[in-house]
LOPA-37301 format. One line per 3 residues: number of its first residue (from 1); their letters; for each residue x, y, z of N, C-alpha, C. Coordinates in Angstrom, 2 decimals. Atoms other than C-alpha are relative to their C-alpha. Layout:
REM residues N
NUM> A> X/Y/Z/X/Y/Z/X/Y/Z | ... .
This chain:
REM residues 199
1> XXX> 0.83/-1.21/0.00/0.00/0.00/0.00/0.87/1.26/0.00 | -0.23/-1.36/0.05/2.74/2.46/0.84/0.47/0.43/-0.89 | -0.31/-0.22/1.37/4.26/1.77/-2.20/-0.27/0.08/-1.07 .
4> XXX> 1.46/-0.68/0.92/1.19/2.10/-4.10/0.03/1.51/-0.22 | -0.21/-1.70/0.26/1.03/5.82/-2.93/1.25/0.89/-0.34 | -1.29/-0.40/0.52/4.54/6.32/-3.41/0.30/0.37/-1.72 .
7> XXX> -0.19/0.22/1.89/4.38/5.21/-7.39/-1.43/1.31/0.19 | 1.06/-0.70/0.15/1.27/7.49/-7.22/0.47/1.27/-0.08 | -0.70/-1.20/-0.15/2.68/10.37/-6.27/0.90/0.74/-0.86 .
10> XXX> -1.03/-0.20/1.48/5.49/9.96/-8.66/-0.19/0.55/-1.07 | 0.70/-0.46/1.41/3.86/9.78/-11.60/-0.82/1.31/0.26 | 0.98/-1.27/-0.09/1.30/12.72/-10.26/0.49/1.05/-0.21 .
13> XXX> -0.96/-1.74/-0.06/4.14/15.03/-9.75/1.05/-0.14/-1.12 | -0.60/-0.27/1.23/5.91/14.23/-12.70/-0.96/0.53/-1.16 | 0.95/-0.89/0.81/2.78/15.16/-14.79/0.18/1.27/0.30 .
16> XXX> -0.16/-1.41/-0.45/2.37/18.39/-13.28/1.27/0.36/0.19 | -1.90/-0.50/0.32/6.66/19.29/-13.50/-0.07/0.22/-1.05 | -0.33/-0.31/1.63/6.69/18.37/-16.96/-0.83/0.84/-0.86 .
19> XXX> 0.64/-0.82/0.23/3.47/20.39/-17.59/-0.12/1.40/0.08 | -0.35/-1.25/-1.20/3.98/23.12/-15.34/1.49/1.26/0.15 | -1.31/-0.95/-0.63/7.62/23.61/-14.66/0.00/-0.14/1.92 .
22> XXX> -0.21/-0.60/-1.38/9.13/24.00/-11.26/-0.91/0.97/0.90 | 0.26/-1.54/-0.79/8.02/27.61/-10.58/-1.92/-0.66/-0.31 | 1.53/0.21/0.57/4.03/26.53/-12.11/-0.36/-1.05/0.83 .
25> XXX> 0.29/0.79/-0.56/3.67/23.72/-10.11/-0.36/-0.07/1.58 | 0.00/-0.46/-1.67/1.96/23.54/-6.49/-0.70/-1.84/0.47 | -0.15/1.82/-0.66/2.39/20.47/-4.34/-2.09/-0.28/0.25 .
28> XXX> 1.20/0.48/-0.23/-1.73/20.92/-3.58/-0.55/-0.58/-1.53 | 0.62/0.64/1.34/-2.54/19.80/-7.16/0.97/-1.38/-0.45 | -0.62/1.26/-0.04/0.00/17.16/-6.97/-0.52/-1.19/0.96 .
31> XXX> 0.60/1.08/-0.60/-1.62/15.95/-4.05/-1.21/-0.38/-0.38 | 1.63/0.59/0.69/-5.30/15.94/-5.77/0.64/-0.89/-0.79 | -0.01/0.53/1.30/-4.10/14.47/-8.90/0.86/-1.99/0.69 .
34> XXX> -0.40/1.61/-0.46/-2.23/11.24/-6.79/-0.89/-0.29/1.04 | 1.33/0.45/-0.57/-5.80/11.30/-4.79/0.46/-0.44/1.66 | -0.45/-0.01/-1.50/-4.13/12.08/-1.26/0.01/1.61/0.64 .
37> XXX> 0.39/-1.05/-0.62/-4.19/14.98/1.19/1.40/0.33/-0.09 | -1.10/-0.50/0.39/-1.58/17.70/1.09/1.09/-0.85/1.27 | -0.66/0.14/-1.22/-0.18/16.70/4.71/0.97/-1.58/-0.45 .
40> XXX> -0.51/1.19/0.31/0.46/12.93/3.32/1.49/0.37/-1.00 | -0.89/-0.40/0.44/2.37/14.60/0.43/1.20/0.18/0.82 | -1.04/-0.49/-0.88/4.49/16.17/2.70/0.93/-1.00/0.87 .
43> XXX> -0.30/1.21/-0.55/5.30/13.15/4.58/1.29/-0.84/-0.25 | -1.10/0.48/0.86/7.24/11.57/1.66/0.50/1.18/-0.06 | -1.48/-1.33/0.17/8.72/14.74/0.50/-0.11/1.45/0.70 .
46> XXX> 0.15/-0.76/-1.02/9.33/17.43/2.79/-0.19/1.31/-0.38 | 0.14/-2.14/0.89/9.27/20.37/0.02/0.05/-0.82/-1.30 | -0.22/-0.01/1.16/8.70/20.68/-2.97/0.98/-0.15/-1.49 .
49> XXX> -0.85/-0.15/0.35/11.91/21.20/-4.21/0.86/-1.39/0.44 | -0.28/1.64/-0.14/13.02/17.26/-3.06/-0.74/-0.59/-0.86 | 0.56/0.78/0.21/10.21/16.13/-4.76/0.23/0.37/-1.37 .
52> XXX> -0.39/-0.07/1.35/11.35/17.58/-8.25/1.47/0.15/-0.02 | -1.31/0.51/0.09/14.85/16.67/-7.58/-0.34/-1.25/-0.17 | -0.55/1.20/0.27/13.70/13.59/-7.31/-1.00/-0.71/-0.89 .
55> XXX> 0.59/0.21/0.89/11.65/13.29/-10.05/0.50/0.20/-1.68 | -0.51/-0.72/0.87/13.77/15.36/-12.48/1.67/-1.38/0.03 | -1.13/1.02/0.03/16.62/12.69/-11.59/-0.35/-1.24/-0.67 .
58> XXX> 0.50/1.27/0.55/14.71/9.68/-12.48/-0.86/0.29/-1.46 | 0.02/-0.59/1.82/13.44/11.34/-15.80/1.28/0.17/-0.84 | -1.35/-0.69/0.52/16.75/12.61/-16.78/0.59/-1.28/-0.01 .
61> XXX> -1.02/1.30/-0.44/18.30/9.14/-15.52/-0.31/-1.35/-1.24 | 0.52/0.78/1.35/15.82/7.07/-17.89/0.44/-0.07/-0.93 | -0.55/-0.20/1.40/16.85/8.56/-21.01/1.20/0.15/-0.35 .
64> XXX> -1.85/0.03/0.26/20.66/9.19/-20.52/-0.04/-1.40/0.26 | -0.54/1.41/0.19/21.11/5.52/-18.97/-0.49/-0.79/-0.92 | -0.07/1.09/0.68/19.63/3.73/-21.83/0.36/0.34/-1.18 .
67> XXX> -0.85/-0.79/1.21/20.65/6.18/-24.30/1.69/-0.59/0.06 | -1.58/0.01/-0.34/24.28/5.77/-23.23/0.41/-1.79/0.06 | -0.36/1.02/0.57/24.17/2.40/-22.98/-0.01/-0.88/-1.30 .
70> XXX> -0.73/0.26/1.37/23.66/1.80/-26.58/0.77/0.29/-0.36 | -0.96/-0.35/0.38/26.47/3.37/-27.27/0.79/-0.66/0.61 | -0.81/-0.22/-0.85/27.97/1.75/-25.18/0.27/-2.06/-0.09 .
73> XXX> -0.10/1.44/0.21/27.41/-1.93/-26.59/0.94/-0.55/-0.73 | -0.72/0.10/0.98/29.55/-4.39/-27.95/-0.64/-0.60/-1.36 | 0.26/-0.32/1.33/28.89/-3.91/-31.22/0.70/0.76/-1.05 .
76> XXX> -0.58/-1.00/1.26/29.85/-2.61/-34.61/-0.32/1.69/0.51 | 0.46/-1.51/-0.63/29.73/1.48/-33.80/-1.20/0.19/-1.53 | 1.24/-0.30/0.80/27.32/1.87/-37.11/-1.73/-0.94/0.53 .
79> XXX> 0.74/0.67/-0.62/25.09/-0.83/-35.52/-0.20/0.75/1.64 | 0.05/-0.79/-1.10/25.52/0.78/-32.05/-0.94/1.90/-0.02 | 1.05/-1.16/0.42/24.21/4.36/-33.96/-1.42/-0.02/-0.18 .
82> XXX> 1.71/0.07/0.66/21.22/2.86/-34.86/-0.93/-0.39/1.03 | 0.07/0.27/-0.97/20.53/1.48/-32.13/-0.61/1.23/1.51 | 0.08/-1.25/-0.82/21.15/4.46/-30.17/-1.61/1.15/-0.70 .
85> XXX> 0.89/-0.43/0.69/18.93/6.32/-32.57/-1.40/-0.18/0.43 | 1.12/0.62/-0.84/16.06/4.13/-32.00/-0.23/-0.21/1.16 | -0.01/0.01/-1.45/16.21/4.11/-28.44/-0.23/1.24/0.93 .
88> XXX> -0.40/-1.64/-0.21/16.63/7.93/-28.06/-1.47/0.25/-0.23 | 1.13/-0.52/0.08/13.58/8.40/-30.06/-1.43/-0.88/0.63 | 1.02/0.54/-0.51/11.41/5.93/-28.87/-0.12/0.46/2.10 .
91> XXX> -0.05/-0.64/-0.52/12.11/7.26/-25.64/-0.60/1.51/0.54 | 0.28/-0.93/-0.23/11.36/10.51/-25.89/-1.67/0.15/-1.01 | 1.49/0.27/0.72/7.98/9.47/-28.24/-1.14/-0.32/1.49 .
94> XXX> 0.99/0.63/-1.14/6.91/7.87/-24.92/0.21/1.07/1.41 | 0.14/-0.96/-1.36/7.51/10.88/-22.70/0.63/1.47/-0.95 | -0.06/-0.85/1.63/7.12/13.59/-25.36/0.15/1.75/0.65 .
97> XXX> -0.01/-1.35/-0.17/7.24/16.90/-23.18/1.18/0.20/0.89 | -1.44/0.08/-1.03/10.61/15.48/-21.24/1.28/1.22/-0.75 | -1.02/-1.07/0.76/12.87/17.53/-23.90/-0.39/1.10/0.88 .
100> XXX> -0.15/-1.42/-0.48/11.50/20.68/-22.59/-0.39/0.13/1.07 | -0.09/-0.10/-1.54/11.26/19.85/-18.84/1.55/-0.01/0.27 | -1.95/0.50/-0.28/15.04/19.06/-19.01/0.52/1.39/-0.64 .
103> XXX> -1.16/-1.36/0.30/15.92/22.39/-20.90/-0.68/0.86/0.92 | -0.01/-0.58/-1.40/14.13/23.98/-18.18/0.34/0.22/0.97 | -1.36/0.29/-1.15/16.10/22.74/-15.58/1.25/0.25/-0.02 .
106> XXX> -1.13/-0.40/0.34/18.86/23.26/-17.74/0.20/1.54/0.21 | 0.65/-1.48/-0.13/17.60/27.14/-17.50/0.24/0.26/1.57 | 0.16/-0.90/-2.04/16.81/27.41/-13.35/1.10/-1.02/0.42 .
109> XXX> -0.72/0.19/-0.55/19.44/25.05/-12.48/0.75/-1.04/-0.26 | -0.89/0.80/1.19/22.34/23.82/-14.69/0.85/-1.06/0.83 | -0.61/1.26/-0.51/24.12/21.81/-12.06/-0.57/-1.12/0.34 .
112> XXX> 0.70/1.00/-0.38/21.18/19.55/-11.15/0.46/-0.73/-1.32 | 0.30/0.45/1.51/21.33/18.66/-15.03/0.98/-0.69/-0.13 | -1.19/0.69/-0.13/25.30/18.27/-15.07/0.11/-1.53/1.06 .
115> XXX> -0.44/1.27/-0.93/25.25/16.05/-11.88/-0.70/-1.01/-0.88 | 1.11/0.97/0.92/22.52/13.49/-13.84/1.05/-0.55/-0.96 | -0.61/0.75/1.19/24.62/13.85/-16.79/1.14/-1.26/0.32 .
118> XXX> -1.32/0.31/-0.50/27.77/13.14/-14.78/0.10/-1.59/0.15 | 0.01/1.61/-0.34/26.63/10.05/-13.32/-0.06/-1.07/-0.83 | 0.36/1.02/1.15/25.36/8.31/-16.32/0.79/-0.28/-1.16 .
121> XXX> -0.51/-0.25/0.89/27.92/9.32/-18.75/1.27/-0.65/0.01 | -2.11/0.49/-0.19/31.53/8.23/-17.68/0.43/-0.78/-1.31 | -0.50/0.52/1.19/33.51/7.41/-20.36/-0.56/-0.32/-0.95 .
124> XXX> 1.05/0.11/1.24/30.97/7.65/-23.16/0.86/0.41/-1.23 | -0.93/-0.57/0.45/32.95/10.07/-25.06/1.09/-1.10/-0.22 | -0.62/0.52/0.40/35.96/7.52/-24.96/-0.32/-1.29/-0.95 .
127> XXX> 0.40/0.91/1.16/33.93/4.59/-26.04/-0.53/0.31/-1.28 | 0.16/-0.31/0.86/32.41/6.35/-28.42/1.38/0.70/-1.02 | -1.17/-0.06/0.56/35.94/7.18/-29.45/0.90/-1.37/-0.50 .
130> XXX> -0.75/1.12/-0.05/37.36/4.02/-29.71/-1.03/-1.27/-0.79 | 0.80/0.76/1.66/34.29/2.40/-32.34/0.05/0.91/-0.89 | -0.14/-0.76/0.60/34.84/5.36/-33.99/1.24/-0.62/-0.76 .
133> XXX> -1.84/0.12/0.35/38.91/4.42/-34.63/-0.08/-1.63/-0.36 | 0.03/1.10/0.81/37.86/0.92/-35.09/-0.87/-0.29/-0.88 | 1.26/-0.03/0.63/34.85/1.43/-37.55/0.92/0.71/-1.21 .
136> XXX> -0.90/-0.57/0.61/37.69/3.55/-39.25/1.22/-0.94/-0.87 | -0.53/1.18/0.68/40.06/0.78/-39.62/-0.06/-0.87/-0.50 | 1.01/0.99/1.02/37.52/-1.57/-40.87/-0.21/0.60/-1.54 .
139> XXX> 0.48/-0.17/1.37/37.45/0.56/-43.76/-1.65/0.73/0.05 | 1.70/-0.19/0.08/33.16/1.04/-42.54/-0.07/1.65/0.06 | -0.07/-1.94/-0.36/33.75/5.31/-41.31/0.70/0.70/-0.37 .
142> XXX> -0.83/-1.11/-0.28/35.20/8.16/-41.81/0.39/0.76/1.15 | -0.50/0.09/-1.72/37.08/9.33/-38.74/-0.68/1.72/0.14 | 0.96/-1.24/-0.46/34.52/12.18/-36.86/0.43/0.09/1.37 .
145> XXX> 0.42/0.12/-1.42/35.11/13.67/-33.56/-0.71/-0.54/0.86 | 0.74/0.68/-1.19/33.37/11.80/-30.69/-0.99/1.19/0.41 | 0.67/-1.42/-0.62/31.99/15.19/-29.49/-0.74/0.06/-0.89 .
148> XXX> 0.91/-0.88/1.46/30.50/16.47/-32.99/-1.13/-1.41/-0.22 | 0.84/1.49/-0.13/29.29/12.58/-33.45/-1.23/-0.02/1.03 | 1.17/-0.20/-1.32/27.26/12.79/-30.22/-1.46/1.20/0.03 .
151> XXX> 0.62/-0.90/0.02/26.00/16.13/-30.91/-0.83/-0.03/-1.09 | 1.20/-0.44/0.75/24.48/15.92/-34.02/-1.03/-1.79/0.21 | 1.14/1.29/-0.37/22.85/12.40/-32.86/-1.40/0.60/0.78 .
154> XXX> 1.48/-0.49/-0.62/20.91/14.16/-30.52/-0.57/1.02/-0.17 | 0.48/-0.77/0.69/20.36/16.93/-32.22/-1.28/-0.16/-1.40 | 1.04/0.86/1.26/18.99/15.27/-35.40/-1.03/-0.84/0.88 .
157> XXX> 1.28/1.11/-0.74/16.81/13.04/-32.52/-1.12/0.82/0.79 | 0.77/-1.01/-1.73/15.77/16.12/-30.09/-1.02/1.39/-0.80 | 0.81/-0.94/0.40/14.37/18.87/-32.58/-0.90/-0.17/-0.03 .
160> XXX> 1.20/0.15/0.12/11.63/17.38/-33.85/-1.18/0.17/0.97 | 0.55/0.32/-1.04/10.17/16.91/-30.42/-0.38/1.66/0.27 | 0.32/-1.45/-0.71/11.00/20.30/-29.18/-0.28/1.04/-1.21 .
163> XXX> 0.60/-0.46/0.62/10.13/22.25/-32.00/-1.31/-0.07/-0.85 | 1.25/0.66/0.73/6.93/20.31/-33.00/-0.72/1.06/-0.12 | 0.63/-0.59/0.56/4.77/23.34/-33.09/0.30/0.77/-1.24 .
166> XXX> -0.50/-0.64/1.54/7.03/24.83/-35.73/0.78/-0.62/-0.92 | 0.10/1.17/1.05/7.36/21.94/-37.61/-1.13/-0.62/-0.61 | 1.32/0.21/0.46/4.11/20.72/-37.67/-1.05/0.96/-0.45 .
169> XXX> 0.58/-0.98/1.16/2.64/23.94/-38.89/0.42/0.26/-1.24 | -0.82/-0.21/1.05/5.34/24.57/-41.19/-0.27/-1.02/-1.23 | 0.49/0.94/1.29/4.50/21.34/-43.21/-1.41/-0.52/-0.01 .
172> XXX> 1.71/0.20/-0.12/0.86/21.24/-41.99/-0.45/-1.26/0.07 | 0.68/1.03/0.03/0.67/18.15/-41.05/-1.28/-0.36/1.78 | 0.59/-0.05/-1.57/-2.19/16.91/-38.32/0.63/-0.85/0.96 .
175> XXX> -0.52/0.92/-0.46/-1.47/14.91/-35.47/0.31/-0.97/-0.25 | 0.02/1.29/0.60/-1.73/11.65/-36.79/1.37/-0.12/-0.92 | -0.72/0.32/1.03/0.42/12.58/-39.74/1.65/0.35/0.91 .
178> XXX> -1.30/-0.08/-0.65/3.22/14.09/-37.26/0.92/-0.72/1.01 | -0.59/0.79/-0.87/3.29/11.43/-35.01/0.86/-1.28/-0.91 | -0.39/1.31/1.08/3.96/8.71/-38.02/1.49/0.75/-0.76 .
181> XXX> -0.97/-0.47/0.03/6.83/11.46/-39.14/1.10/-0.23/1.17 | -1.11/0.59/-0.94/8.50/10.94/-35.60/0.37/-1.47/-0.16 | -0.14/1.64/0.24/8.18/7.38/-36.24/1.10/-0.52/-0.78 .
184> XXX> -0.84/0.15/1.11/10.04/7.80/-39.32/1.13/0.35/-0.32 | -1.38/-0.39/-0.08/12.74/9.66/-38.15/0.86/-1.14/0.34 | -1.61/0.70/-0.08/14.78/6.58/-36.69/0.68/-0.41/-1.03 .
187> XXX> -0.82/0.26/1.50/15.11/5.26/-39.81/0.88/0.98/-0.89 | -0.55/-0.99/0.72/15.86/8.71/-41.47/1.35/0.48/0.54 | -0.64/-0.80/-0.54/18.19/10.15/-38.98/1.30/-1.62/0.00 .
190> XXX> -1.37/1.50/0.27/20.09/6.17/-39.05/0.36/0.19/-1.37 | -0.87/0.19/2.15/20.74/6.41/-43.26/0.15/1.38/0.17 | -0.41/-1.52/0.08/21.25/10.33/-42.57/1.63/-0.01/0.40 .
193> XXX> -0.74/-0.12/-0.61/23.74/9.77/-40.09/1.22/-1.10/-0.64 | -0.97/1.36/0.24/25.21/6.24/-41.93/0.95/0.81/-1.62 | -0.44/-0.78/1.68/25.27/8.30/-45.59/1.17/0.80/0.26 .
196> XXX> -1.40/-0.96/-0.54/27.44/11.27/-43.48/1.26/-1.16/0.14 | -1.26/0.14/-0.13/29.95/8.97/-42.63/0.71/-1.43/-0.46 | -0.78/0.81/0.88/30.46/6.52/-45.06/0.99/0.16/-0.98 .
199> X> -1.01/-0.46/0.76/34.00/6.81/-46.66/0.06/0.33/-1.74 .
């Protein structure tokens, strides 16, 4: 049971964060919406500001640790891209307003964001350096910074999301048709990304 209201809570106050924001958000509508009294709230988390630390950690934690661990497989690194790719976006398809709760945070408070990254990341950068240099010697790549590599992965994976209103007006498509476009990016952004760096 207590861990019933616990998961309850969670999810309640991660709706309202990712909706809201920090500053927009008030613990009494967190406690309606997980169908408990404010005082209980309080109980588990003692402020507000715990309870979107520790909500904003386990969002943030989701999508870097399984992001990062594709990259992070053994595998061919063009197989590992695609991988990553698909994982990134399906990800963020299934929690579609996380992009711009996370550049928010990145906004009111850039070290919560770093620590997250910190933890999940270690030596990403090198492995991703080191299928790079052997994807190279196979003859399969052309040799790309690790850094620039990374960046336009999630770049090419993260716009769509966060600019959907000025994308989806721009080519007018309705919902339906823009959600079947995200769909279609893993594939696109995998032969985008395979075409760039085939020798």
């Amino acid at each position: 049971m207590e861990q019933d209201t616990e998961t309850r809570i969670f999810e309640a106050a991660r709706a309202v964060f990712v909706e809201q924001g920090f500053d927009g958000a008030r613990m009494q509508e967190i406690a309606d919406r997980a169908g408990i009294n404010k005082a209980l709230l309080h109980y588990y988390y003692r402020s507000k500001a715990r309870l979107f630390e520790a909500v904003f950690r386990a969002s943030a934690a989701e999508v870097l640790g399984q992001a990062a661990t594709a990259l992070r497989q053994d595998q061919p690194l063009p197989d590992r891209l695609t991988t990553f790719v698909h994982t990134y976006i399906d990800l963020i398809r299934a929690n579609p307003h996380l992009p711009a709760f996370v550049l928010e945070e990145l906004r009111r408070n850039p070290d919560a964001l770093k620590a997250v990254v910190a933890e999940h990341t270690p030596g990403l950068l090198d492995a991703l350096g080191r299928g790079i240099e052997d994807a190279v010697a196979a003859g399969r790549l052309r040799r790309i910074d690790p850094a620039h590599l990374l960046a336009h992965l999630i770049g090419l994976c993260i716009i769509p999301f966060i600019a959907r209103p000025m994308l989806q007006t721009a080519t007018q498509m309705d919902d339906a048709a823009y959600d079947a476009f995200l769909e279609a990016r893993k594939e696109e952004v995998s032969a985008f990304i395979h075409r760039a760096l085939v020798p």
